[in-house]
KELUMBA-482784 format. One record per residue (C-alpha): x, y, z. Coordinates in steps of 0.02 Angstrom, whole numbers, padded with zeros to 5 digits, always signed. Layout:
<sites>
XYZ...
</sites>
This chain:
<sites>
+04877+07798+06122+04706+07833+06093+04662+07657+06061+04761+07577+06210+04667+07701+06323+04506+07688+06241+04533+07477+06262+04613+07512+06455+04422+07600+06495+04329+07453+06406+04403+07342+06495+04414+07399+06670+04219+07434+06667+04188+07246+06641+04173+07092+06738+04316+07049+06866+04222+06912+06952+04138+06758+06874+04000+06783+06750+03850+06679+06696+03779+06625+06559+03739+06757+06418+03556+06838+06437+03583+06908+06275+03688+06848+06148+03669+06949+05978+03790+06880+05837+03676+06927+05697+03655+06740+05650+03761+06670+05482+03698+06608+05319+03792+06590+05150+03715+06746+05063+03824+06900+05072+03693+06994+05153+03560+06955+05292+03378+07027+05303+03342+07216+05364+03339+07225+05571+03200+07285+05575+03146+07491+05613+03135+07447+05802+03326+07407+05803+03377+07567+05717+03347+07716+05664+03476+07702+05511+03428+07624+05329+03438+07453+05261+03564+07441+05128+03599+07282+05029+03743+07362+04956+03928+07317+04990+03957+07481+05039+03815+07560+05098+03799+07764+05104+03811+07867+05259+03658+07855+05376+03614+07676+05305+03683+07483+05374+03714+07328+05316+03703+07157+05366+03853+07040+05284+03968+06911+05321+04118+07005+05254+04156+07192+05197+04266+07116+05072+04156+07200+04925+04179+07364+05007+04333+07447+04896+04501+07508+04958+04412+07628+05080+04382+07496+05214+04463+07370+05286+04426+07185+05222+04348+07094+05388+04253+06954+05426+04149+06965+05568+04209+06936+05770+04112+06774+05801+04215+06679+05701+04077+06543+05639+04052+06505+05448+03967+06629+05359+03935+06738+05521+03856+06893+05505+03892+07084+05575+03826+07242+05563+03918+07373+05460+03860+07540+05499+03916+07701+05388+03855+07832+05513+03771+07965+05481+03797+08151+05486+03662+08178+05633+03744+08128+05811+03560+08099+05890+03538+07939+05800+03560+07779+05863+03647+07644+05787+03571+07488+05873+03439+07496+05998+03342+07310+06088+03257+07289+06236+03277+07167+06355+03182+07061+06478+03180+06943+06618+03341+07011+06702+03353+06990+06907+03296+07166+06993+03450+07215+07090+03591+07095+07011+03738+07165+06912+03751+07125+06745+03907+07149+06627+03854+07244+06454+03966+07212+06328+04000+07245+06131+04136+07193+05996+04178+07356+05883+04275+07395+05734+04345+07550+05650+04317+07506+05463+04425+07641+05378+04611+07610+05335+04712+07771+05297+04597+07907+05323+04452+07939+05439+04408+08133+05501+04283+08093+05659+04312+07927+05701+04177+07812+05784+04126+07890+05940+03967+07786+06023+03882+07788+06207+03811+07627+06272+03652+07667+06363+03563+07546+06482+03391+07643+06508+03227+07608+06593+03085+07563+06450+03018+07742+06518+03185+07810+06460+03264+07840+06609+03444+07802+06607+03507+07657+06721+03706+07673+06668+03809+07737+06517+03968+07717+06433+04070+07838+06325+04181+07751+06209+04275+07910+06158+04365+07901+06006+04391+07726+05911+04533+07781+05799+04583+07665+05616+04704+07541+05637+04856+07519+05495+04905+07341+05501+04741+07295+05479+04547+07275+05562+04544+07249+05760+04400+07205+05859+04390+07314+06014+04275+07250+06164+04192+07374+06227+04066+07363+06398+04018+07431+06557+03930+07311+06730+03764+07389+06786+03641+07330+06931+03475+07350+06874+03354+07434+06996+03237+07340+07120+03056+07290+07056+03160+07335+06854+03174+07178+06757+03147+07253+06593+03285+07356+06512+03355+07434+06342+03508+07442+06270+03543+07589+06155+03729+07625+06038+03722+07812+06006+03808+07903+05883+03924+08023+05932+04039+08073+05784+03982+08166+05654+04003+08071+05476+04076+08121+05330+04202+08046+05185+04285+07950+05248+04210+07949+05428+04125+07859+05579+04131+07689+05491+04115+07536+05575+04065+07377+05637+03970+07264+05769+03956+07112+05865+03922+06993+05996+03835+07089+06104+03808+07019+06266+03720+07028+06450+03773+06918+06566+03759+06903+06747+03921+06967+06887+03965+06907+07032+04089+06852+07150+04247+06737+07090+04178+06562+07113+04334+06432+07086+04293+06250+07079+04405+06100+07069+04401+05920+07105+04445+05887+07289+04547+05996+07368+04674+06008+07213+04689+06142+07097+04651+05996+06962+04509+06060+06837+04494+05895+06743+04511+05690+06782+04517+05523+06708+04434+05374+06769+04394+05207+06722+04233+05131+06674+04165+04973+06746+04234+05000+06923+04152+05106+07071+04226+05278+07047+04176+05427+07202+04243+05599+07172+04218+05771+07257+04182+05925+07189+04251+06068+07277+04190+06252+07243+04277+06392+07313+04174+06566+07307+04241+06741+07358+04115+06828+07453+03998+06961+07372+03832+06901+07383+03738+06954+07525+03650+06767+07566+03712+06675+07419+03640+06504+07380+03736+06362+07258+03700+06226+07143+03800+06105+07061+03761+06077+06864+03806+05932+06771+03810+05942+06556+03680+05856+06480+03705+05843+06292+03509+05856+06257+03473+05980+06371+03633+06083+06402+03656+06124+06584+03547+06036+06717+03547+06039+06885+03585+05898+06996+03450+05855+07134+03518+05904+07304+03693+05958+07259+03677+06151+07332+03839+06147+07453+04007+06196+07364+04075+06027+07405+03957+05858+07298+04016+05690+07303+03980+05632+07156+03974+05438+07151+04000+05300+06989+03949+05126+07030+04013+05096+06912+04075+05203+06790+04016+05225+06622+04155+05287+06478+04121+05443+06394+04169+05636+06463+04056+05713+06601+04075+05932+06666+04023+06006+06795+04001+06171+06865+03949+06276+07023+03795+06432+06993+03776+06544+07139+03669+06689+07157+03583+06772+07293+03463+06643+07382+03286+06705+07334+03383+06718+07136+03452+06561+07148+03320+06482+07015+03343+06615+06888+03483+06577+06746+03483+06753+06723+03525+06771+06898+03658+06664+06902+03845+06670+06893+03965+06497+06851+04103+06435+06906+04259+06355+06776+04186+06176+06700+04281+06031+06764+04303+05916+06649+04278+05707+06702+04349+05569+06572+04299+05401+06608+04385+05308+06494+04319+05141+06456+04429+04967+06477+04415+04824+06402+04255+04733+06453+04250+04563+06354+04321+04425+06404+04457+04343+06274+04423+04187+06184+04499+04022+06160+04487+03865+06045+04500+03753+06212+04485+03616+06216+04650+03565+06121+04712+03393+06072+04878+03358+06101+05011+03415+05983+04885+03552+05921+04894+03729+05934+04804+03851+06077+04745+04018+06003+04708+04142+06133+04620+04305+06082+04587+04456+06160+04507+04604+06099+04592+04782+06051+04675+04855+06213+04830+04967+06219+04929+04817+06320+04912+04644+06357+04994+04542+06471+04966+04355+06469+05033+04239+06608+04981+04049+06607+05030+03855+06637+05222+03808+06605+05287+03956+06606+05189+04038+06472+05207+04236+06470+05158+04366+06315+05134+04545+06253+05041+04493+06124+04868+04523+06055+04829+04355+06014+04981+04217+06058+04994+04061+06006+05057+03884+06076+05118+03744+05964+05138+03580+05990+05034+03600+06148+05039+03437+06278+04946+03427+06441+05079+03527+06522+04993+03695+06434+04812+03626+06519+04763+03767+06657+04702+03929+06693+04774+04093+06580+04785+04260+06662+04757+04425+06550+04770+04603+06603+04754+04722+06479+04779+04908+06485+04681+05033+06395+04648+05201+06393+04741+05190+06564+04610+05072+06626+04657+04888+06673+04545+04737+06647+04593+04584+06714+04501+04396+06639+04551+04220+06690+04546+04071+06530+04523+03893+06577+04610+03790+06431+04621+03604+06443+04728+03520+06318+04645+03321+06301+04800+03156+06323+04865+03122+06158+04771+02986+06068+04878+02820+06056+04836+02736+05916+04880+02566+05847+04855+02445+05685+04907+02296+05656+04849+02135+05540+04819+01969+05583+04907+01893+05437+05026+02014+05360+05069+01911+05221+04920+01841+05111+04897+01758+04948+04781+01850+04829+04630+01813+04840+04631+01772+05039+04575+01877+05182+04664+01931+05344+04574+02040+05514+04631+02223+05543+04637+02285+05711+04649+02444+05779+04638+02509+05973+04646+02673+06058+04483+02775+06023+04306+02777+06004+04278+02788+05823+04397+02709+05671+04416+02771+05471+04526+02649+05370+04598+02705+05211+04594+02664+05077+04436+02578+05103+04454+02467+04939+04474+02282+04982+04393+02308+05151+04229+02240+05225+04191+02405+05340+04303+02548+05330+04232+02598+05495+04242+02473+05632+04401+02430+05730+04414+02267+05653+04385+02251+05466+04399+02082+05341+04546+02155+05207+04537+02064+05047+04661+02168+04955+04685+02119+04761+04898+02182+04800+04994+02240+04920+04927+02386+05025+04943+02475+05173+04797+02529+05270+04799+02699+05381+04661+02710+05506+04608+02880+05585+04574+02846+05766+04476+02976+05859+04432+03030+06033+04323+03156+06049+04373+03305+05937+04558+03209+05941+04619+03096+05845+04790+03025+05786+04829+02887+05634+04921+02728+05632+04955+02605+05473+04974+02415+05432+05044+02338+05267+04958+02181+05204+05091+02106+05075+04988+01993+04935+05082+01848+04862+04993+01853+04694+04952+01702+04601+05043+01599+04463+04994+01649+04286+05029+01562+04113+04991+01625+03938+05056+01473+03817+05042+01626+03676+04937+01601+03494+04929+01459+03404+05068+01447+03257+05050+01408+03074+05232+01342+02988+05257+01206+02832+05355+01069+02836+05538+01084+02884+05515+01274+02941+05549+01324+03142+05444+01439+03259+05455+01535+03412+05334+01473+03559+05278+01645+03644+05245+01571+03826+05219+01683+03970+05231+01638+04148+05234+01737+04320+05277+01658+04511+05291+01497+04444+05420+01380+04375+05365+01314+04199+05399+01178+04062+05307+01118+03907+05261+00947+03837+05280+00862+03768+05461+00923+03735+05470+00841+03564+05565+00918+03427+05577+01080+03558+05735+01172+03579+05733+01171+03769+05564+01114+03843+05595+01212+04022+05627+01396+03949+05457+01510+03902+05514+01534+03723+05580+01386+03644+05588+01342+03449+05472+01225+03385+05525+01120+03214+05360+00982+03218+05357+00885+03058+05165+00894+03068+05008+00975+03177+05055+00981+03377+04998+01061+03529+05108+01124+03651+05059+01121+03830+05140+01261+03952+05136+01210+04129+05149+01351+04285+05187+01280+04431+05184+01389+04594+05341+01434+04684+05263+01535+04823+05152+01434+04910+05013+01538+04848+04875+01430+04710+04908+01256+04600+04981+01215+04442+04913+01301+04308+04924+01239+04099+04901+01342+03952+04896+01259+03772+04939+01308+03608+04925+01238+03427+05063+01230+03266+04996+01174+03118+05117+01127+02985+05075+01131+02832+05141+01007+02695+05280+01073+02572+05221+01086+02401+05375+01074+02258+05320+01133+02094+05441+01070+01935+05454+01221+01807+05459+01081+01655+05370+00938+01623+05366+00847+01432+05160+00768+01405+05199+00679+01244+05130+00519+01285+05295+00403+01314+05245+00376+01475+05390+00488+01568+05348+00665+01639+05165+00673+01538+05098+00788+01689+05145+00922+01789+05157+00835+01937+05166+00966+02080+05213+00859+02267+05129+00898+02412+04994+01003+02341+04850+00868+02332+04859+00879+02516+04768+01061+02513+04596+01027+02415+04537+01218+02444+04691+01257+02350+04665+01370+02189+04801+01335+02022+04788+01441+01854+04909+01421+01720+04935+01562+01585+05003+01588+01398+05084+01752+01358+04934+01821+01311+04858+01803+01511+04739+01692+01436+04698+01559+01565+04716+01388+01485+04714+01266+01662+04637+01319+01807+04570+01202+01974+04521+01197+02156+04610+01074+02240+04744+00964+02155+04660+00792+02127+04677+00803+01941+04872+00875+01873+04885+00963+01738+04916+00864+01582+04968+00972+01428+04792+00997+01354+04633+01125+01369+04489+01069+01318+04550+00902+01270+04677+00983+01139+04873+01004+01158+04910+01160+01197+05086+01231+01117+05249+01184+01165+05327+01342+01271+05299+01443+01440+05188+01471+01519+05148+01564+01688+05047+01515+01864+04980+01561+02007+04949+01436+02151+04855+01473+02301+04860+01388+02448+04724+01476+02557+04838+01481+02698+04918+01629+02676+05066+01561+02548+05041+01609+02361+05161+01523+02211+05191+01620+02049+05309+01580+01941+05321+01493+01760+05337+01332+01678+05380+01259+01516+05316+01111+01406+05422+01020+01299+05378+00887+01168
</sites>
């Protein structure tokens, strides 16, 4: 009960109209050591302690009594920022000492002022005289200007609570200096008169100024950037001040608060042309007139709050101009909407649509309006699609022999590309010479600007006759051989056609009794060239017979060996052999036969062995026997 009544007389000793900005603001700073410096010995008359828990008649300055034991309550301090800092007071036995004690300057003479403090019984369980303190507001001769009794502050169970704790005060005419003392009033003791403080504040009192935009009760408004945007500013005071004087404020992020030239009525029109995104506030000060230039004289109204929000401001793109048949790629930036009307019908949500196939039917003027952040933007987009280009080719002589030339044409743009460009005199001119070696069809690229489109020809080539009569043959007497003739587009026949098996077919057999050339003859059946000949040669080579006896005993009958045919080969090679491989005839050529003897002596009767070579390839071995 104690504490609700305590909080009840706080509380009804402060501020019921609007305040201004703090005169004094004492947090005690922050930092991230435990414990901040010593205030100093004109701030107190109690000792610096750097302890957790510092003795009776001694302070502390930490960020948390966290250290402190069991005994006290584990609290941060009331600001709420990182690391902030309090003061922690264990008070002293002696109830003439002062706890905190700071003068002030440059307050208003005659202006109420709202004093106020953030306190906090540390103990837990037990405490047997309870913080007790009396706020003084005193002269800097002393003299007292207004009090306040806190009474009791009594512990707490479910843990620490901050207590606000303040009185309002005018301060005197011609007084602009004051100071602020916290006396002790409760003796200390274990446990006892332990606590804690914050935030202290001054800040100027005066009548209830409410301020809105127009004449709603709205505190805060969106607009839209890039447009002309006029709003009013409406404050609504409650009288108080004897000849009170305004001035609107607008927040400027360098300078905090600043006033705006000329705006000291309670209504502003405050004018965008145009609007620039970001978040603007603004407030109403009042104070008496002849105060009205002193922030320590002045009281504030609520902020409102202005968001102009910012649309979108570039224009989309497109890949325009299009040929026909391609595909038109509108973009538009990031916006929450989008909504695209155009030519033919066309309508999207999209970001960034597409059209296929596009004709001159999608040529024209796109609409966009996009939505963002609430804000519409609206953009026109020419797009011309160009006429499809019409492209032909054609040949002036689609069939050709090879080896002739024929004209290309094409018609329908300004520049040509034939491919492939092999067999052509300029691949790119409209009208090229095509000597193509075999068939081919030609594709030309006709363009038009950045369009183009293709179109093809086919030159057929009637090739040529060819004849290959084949190699020449080698055969002896009474032996056959295959002619390997070879013909293409043609009809063909040999000659002569002697001793031939069919003179009109490409492979015929040959059986010449001696040396003949062959003549194939290609005659064309297209049109295309003459008749061509090829030749080829067959030797035949005279059959040799070799006996395997012969009898050289002089009676005038079989006295040589008398081998047919084989005088007709003089490069020839013969060597006869006993049993022993000894060589007892050898010749080149066959001019002289072999008559029974070496070296002018008969040689034995019996057989013997030999090798004949003919130097064409055909080699005789075998054996042969004399007989007497």
């Amino acid at each position: 009960m104690g504490l609700m009544l305590g909080s009840k007389l706080a509380m009804a000793q402060l501020c019921t109209g609007s305040l201004g900005d703090p005169v004094v603001n004492i947090t005690f700073g922050s930092g991230t050591s435990t414990h901040a410096a010593a205030l100093g010995s004109d701030f107190t008359s109690y000792t610096y302690s750097s302890a957790d828990f510092p003795i009776d008649g001694s302070y502390t300055v930490e960020n948390t009594t966290a250290g402190a034991g069991a005994t006290w309550w584990s609290t941060t301090d009331h600001t709420g920022n990182t690391g902030g800092y309090m003061m922690v007071v264990n008070a002293s036995l002696s109830t003439t000492d002062y706890f905190y004690k700071s003068t002030i300057t440059g307050l208003c003479p005659g202006t109420t002022y709202e004093f106020k403090a953030w306190v906090v019984n540390l103990l837990r369980s037990r405490d047997i005289s309870p913080p007790d303190i009396t706020f003084l507001i005193e002269k800097p001769d002393g003299t007292v200007i207004k009090s306040l009794n806190t009474g009791s502050i009594p512990l707490t169970t479910d843990g620490p609570h901050w207590v606000p704790e303040g009185m309002l005060f005018t301060t005197p005419a011609g007084v602009s200096d004051i100071v602020i003392r916290m006396r002790n009033n409760s003796s200390g003791g274990a446990p006892a008169n332990d606590l804690a403080l914050d935030d202290i504040t001054f800040r100027p009192c005066g009548p209830i100024i409410t301020s809105t935009f127009g004449a709603t009760s709205t505190t805060a408004l969106t607009g839209c950037a890039g447009t002309n945007q006029t709003y009013t500013l409406k404050g609504d005071p409650s009288s108080g001040y004897t000849n009170p004087a305004y001035q609107w404020q607008v927040l400027n992020a360098a300078s905090g608060w600043t006033d705006i030239p000329g705006a000291t009525s309670t209504t502003y029109t405050l004018n965008f042309a145009p609007a620039v995104a970001g978040t603007y506030q603004y407030r109403l000060v009042s104070a008496e007139a002849d105060k009205i230039g002193s922030v320590n004289c002045q009281v504030v109204s609520n902020v409102l709050t202005l968001t102009i929000n910012s649309s979108v401001a570039t224009a989309p793109t497109v890949n325009s101009p299009v040929c026909y048949g391609g595909t038109i790629n509108l973009n538009a930036v990031s916006a929450d909407n989008y909504e695209w009307t155009g030519p033919n019908g066309f309508t999207s949500s999209q970001q960034s649509p597409a059209i296929t196939n596009a004709t001159t039917a999608n040529s024209g003027t796109y609409h966009l309006k996009t939505t963002k952040n609430t804000c519409e933007a609206s953009f026109d987009v020419p797009v011309t699609v160009n006429p499809q280009v019409v492209a032909t080719a054609s040949a002036a002589a689609t069939t050709i022999c090879q080896g002739d030339q024929t004209t290309l044409s094409a018609t329908g743009g300004g520049s040509y590309s034939w491919s492939p460009a092999t067999g052509l005199s300029n691949a790119n001119v409209a009208n090229p010479v095509a000597t193509p070696a075999q068939t081919t069809t030609y594709t030309v690229t006709v363009t038009n600007g950045s369009c183009s489109n293709t179109a093809s020809a086919t030159i057929n080539v009637i090739p040529k006759p060819t004849v290959d009569a084949g190699a020449d043959k080698k055969i002896t007497q009474g032996q056959s051989v295959t002619l390997d003739g070879k013909a293409t587009y043609a009809t063909y026949y040999w000659t002569p056609a002697d001793y031939l098996s069919n003179a009109n077919i490409l492979n015929p057999i040959a059986t010449p009794p001696s040396d003949i050339t062959y003549t194939l003859h290609a005659v064309p059946v297209n049109g295309c060239g003459t008749e061509i000949t090829d030749n080829v040669f067959v030797r035949v080579y005279t059959k040799v017979t070799i006996p395997n006896t012969f009898t050289p005993n002089g009676d005038g009958k079989h006295d040589i060996w008398d081998i047919e045919g084989l005088i007709t080969y003089p490069t020839s090679t013969t060597q006869v052999f006993n049993r022993y491989g000894k060589v007892v005839f050898a010749s080149t050529g066959y001019a002289q036969p072999w008559d029974g003897r070496m070296n002018g002596e008969n040689v034995p009767e019996g057989t013997y062995y030999y090798k004949i070579d003919l130097k064409n390839g055909n080699v005789f071995a075998g054996w042969v026997a004399i007989v007497r």
